[in-house]
C-alpha positions as CSV (number, residue, x, y, z in Angstrom):
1,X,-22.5,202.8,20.9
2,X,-25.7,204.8,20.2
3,X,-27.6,201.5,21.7
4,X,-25.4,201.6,24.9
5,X,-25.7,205.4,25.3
6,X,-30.1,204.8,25.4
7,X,-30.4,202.6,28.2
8,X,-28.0,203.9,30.3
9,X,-30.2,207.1,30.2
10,X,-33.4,204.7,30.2
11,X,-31.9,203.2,33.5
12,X,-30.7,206.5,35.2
13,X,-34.2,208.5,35.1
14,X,-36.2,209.5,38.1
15,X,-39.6,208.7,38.8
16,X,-42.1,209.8,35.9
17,X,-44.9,212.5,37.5
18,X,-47.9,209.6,37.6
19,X,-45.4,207.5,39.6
20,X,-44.7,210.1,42.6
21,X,-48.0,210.8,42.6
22,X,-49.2,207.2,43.4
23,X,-46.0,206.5,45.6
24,X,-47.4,209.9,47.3
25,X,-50.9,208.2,47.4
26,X,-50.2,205.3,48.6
27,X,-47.9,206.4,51.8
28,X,-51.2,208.5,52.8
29,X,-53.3,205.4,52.7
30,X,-50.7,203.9,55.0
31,X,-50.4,206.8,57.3
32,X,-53.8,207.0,57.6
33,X,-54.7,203.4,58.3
34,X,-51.6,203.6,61.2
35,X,-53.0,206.4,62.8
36,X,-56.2,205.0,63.4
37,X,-54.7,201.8,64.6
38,X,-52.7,204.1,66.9
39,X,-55.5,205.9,67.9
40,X,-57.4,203.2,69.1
41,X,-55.0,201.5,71.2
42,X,-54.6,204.8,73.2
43,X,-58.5,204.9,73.6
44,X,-58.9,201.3,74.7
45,X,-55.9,201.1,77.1
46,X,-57.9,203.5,80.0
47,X,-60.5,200.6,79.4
48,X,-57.9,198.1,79.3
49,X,-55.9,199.1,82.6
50,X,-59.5,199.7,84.7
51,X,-60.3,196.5,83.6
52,X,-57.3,194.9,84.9
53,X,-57.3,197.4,88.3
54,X,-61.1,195.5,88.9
55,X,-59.9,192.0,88.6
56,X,-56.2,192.8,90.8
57,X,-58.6,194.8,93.6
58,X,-60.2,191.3,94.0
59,X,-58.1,188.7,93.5
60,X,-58.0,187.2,97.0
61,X,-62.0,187.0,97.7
62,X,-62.1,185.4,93.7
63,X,-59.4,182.7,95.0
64,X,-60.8,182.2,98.3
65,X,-64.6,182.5,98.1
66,X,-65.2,179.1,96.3
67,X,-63.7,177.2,98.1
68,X,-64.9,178.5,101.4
69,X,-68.6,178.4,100.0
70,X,-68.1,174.6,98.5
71,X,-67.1,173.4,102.1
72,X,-69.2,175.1,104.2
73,X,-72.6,173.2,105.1
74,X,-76.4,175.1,104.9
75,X,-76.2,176.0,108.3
76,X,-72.9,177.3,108.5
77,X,-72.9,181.1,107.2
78,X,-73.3,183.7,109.7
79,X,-73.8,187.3,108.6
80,X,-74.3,189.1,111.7
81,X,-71.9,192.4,111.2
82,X,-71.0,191.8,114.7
83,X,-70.0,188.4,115.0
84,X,-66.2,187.8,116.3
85,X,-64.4,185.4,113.8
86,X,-63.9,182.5,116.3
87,X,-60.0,183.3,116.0
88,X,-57.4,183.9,117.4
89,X,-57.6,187.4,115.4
90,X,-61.0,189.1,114.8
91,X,-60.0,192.8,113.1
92,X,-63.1,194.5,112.0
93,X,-66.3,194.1,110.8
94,X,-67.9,190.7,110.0
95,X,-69.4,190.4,106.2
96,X,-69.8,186.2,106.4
97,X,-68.3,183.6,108.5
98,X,-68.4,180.2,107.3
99,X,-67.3,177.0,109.2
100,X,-67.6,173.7,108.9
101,X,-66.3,170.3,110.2
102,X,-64.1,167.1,109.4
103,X,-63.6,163.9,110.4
104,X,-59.7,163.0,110.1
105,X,-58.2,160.1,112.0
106,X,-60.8,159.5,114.5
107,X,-60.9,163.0,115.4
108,X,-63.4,166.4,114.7
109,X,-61.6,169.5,113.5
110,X,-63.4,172.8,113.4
111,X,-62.3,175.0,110.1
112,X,-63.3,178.3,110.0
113,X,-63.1,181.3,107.3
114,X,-64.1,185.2,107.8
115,X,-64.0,187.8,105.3
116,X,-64.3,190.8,107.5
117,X,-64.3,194.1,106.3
118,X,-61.2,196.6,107.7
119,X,-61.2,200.5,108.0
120,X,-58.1,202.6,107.1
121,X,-57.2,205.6,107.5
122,X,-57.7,206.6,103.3
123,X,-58.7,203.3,102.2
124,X,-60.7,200.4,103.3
125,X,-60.0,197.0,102.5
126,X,-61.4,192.7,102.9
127,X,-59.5,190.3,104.8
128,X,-59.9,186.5,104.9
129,X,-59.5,185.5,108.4
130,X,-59.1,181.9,108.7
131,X,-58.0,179.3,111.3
132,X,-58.5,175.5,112.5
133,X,-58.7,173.6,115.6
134,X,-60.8,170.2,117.9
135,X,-63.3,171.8,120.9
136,X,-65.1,174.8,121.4
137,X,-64.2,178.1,121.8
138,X,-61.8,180.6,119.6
139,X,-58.8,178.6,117.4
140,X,-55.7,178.6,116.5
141,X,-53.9,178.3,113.4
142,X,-54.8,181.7,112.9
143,X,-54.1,183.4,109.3
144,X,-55.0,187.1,107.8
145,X,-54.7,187.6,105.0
146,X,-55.8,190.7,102.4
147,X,-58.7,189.6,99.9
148,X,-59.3,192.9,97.9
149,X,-57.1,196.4,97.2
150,X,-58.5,199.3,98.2
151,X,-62.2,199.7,99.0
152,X,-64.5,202.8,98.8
153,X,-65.3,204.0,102.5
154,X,-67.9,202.1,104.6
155,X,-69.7,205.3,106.1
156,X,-71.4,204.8,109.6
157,X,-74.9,203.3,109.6
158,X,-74.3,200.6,107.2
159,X,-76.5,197.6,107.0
160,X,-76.0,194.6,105.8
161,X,-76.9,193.6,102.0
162,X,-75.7,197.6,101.0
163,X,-73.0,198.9,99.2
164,X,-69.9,199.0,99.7
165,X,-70.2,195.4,100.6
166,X,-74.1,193.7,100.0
167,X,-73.6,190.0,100.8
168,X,-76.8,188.0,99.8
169,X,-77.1,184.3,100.5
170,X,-80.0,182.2,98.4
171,X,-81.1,179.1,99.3
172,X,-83.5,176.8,97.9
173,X,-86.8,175.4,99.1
174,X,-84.8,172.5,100.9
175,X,-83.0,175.5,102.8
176,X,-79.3,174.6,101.0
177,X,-77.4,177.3,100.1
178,X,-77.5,177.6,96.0
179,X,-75.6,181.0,95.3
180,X,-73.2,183.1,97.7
181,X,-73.1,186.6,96.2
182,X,-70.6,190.1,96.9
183,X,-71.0,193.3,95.2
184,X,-68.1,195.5,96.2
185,X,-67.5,199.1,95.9
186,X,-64.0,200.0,94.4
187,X,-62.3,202.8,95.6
188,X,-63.2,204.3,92.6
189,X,-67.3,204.3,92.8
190,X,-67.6,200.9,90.7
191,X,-69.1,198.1,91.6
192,X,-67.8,194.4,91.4
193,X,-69.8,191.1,91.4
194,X,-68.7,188.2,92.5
195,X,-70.6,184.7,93.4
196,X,-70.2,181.3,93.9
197,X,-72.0,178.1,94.0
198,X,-71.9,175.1,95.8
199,X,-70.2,172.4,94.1
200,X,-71.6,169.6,96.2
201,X,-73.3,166.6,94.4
202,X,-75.6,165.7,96.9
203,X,-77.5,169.1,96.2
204,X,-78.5,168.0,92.4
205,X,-78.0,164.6,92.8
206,X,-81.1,161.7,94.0
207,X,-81.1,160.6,97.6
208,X,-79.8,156.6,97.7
209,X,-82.6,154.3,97.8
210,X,-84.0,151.0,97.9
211,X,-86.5,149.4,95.9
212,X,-88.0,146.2,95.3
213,X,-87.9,144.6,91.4
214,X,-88.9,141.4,90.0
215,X,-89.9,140.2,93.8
216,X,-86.2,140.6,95.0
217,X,-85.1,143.1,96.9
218,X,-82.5,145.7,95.3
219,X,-80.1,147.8,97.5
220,X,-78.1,151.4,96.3
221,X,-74.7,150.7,98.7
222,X,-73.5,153.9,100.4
223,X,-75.4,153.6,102.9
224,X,-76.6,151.5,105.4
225,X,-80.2,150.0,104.7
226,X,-82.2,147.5,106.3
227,X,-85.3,146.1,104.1
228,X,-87.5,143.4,106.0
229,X,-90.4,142.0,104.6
230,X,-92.7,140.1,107.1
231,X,-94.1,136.7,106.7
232,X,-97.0,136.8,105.0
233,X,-97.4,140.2,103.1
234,X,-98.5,140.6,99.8
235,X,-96.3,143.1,97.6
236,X,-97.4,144.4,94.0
237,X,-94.6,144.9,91.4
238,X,-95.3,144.9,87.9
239,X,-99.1,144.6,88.1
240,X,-98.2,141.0,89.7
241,X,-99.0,139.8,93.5
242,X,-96.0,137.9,95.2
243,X,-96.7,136.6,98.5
244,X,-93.0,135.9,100.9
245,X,-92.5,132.7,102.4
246,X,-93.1,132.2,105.7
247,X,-89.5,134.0,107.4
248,X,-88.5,137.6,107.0
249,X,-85.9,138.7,105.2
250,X,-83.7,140.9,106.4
251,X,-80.8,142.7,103.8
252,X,-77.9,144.6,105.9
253,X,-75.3,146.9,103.9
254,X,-72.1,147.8,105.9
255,X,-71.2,151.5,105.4
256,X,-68.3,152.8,104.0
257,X,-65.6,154.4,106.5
258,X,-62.6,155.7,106.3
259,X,-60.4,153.7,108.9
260,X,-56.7,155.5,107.8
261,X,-55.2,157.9,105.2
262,X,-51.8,158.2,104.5
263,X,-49.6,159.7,101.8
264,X,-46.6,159.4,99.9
265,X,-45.1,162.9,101.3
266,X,-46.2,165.1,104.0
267,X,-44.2,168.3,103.1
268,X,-43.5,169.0,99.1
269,X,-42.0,172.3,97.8
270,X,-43.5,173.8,94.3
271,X,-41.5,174.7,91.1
272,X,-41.8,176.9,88.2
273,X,-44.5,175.6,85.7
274,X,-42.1,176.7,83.1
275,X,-38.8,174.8,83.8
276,X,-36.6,177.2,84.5
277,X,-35.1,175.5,87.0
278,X,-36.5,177.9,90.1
279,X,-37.6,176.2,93.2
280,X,-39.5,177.1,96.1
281,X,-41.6,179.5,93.9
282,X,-45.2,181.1,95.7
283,X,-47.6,179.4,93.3
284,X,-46.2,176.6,90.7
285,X,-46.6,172.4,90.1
286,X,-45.5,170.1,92.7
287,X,-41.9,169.0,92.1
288,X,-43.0,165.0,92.5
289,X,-45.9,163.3,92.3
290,X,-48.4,162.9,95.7
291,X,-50.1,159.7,96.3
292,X,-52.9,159.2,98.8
293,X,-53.6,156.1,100.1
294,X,-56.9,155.2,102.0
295,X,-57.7,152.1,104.2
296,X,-61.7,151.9,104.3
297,X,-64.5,149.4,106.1
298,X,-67.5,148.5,104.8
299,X,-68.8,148.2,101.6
300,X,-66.9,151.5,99.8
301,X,-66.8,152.6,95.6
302,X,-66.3,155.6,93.7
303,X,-64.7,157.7,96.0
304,X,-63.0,160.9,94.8
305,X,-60.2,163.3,96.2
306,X,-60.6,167.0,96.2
307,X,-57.8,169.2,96.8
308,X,-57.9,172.6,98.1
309,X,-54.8,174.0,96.2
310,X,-55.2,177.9,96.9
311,X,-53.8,178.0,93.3
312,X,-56.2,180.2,90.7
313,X,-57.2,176.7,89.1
314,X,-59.3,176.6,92.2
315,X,-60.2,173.0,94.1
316,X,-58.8,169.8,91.7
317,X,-61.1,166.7,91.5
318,X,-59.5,163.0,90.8
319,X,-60.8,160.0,91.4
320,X,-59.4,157.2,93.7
321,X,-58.8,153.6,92.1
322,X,-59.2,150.7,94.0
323,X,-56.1,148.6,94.8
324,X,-58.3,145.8,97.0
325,X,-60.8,145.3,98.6
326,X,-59.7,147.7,101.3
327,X,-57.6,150.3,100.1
328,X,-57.7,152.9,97.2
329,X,-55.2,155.1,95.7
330,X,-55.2,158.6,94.2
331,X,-52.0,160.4,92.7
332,X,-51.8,164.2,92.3
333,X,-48.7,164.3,89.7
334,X,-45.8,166.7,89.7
335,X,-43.4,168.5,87.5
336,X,-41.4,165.2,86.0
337,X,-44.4,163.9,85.3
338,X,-45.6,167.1,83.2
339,X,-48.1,168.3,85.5
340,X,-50.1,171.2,85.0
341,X,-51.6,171.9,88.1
342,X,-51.1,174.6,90.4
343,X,-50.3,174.7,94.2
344,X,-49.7,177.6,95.8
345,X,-47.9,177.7,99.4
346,X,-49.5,176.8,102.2
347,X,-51.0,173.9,104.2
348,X,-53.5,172.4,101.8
349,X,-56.5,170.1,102.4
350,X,-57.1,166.7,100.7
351,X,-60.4,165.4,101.4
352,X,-61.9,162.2,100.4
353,X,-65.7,162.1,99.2
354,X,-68.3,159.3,99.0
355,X,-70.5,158.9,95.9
356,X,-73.2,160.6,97.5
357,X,-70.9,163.8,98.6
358,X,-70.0,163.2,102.1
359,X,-66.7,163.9,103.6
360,X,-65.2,160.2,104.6
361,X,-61.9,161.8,105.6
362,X,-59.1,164.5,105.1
363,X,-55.4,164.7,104.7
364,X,-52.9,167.5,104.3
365,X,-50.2,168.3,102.4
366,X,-47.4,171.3,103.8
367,X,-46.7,173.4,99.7
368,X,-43.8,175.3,100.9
């Protein structure tokens, strides 16, 4: 009875003085370490949502820029504040104009892209004008769209290559255009940087060439070379003379052209990346697979597609496989096949490239 009696008195204590006082120390450790957590999530999130302003005030002039700059040839930019978009709109003033051409179906069309700079009545702001067209003259096809949030005010007297909006093109030695640059004033006094690059192989890549090895004559295809050696000259290769016969030689190499393009679907609607079952969504994967199909002449390999897909992935790159000796195939997938890609709305360019990084043709594809 007395054993019972002790430990229910043993069980039924309270805490002991050294207990309550580490209990007391250790809850202070615990405060203190949550405070400072706390503390420093309320001083990074200024940082945080400033950051986040920056990068939404920009958006459309990050999406649109390298793709603009990628397509557009050396002597294609025009910075001129008072040049008139070529459009059937032309609001404000001009900070670059790019256009370039292609070749689709027998035919020349003119694409054209402006990122003018617009006054408010508070706030000013960038706008991509863009439109398409054949001829001369100002095009249709017209679209405005907004490229930044609001802008710190562009005060009169400004010159080009100044803040708010310093635009600086650099070219190389060869006069190609290697970097496109904008710093742009925020509404706020900060200044954002963004550039872009050419992605164009031909501007890192050798020139095609011919050469002579071994005393036979060795052609690169892609284009079209002629190599004729007259009767009776003497050529040095490999510390050796060889001397021809008595004809000329004459090696042609047909070109490679595009003669059609066609595609498995002209129109396509996007979907939600995620799967939850929403359709027609503003920027998501395809719903089916796309396939391009290209009739060529001449003497054609390693052609590639690239796709304009206004989507924040930017432009996508796939290569083309040959089916015969005429005709090569390239497949953007879609949602059942687990595609990852983004499309966002709109009427976006397909364009095929040579080897060397020449536009051989151009198709399009209606994202609604």
């Amino acid at each position: 009875m007395s054993t019972m009696s002790s430990r229910r008195s043993t069980a039924s204590r309270g805490f002991t003085l050294v207990e309550l006082v580490m209990s007391i120390a250790v809850m202070g450790i615990i405060s203190t370490v949550i405070a400072a957590v706390i503390t420093t999530a309320f001083r990074n999130n200024p940082m945080v949502e400033v950051r986040t302003d920056a990068a939404h005030t920009l958006k459309g002039l990050v999406t649109w820029l390298p793709q603009d700059v990628d397509s557009t040839p050396p002597t294609g930019f025009d910075t001129t504040p008072a040049t008139t978009s070529g459009c059937a709109s032309s609001p404000g003033i001009n900070l670059v104009r790019m256009e370039w051409q292609e070749f689709v179906n027998g035919a020349t069309t003119r694409y054209v892209a402006n990122y003018r700079w617009l006054s408010g009545a508070e706030d000013d702001t960038i706008v991509r004008v863009a439109c398409s067209g054949t001829g001369t003259g100002v095009l249709g096809n017209t679209s405005v769209i907004n490229a930044s949030g609001p802008l710190k005010k562009m005060l009169s007297g400004w010159t080009p290559g100044s803040l708010p909006a310093a635009i600086v093109i650099e070219t190389d030695e060869t006069g190609d255009v290697t970097l496109v640059t904008f710093d742009i004033q925020t509404s706020d006094g900060s200044v954002m940087h963004v550039d872009s690059a050419p992605k164009n192989p031909a501007h890192t890549l050798p020139p095609t060439t011919a050469e002579i090895i071994g005393g036979g004559v060795t052609t690169v295809l892609a284009t079209t070379t002629t190599t004729t050696i007259p009767a009776g000259t003497t050529t040095t290769v490999s510390g050796g003379t060889t001397t021809t016969s008595s004809t000329s030689t004459t090696t042609t190499v047909p070109p490679c052209a595009v003669a059609g393009v066609t595609q498995s679907a002209a129109t396509m609607k996007n979907t939600d990346p995620n799967g939850n079952g929403k359709a027609a969504v503003n920027v998501g994967v395809l719903t089916t697979k796309v396939t391009v199909t290209v009739t060529v002449t001449g003497t054609c390999s390693g052609l590639d597609a690239r796709a304009s897909t206004g989507a924040p992935n930017g432009e996508l790159f796939r290569n083309f496989s040959k089916t015969n000796a005429t005709t090569f195939t390239v497949t953007f997938p879609g949602y059942t096949e687990g595609s990852s890609e983004l499309w966002s709305d709109g009427l976006r360019t397909i364009s095929i490239y040579s080897p060397s990084g020449s536009v051989l043709g151009s198709t399009q594809l209606d994202v609604k």
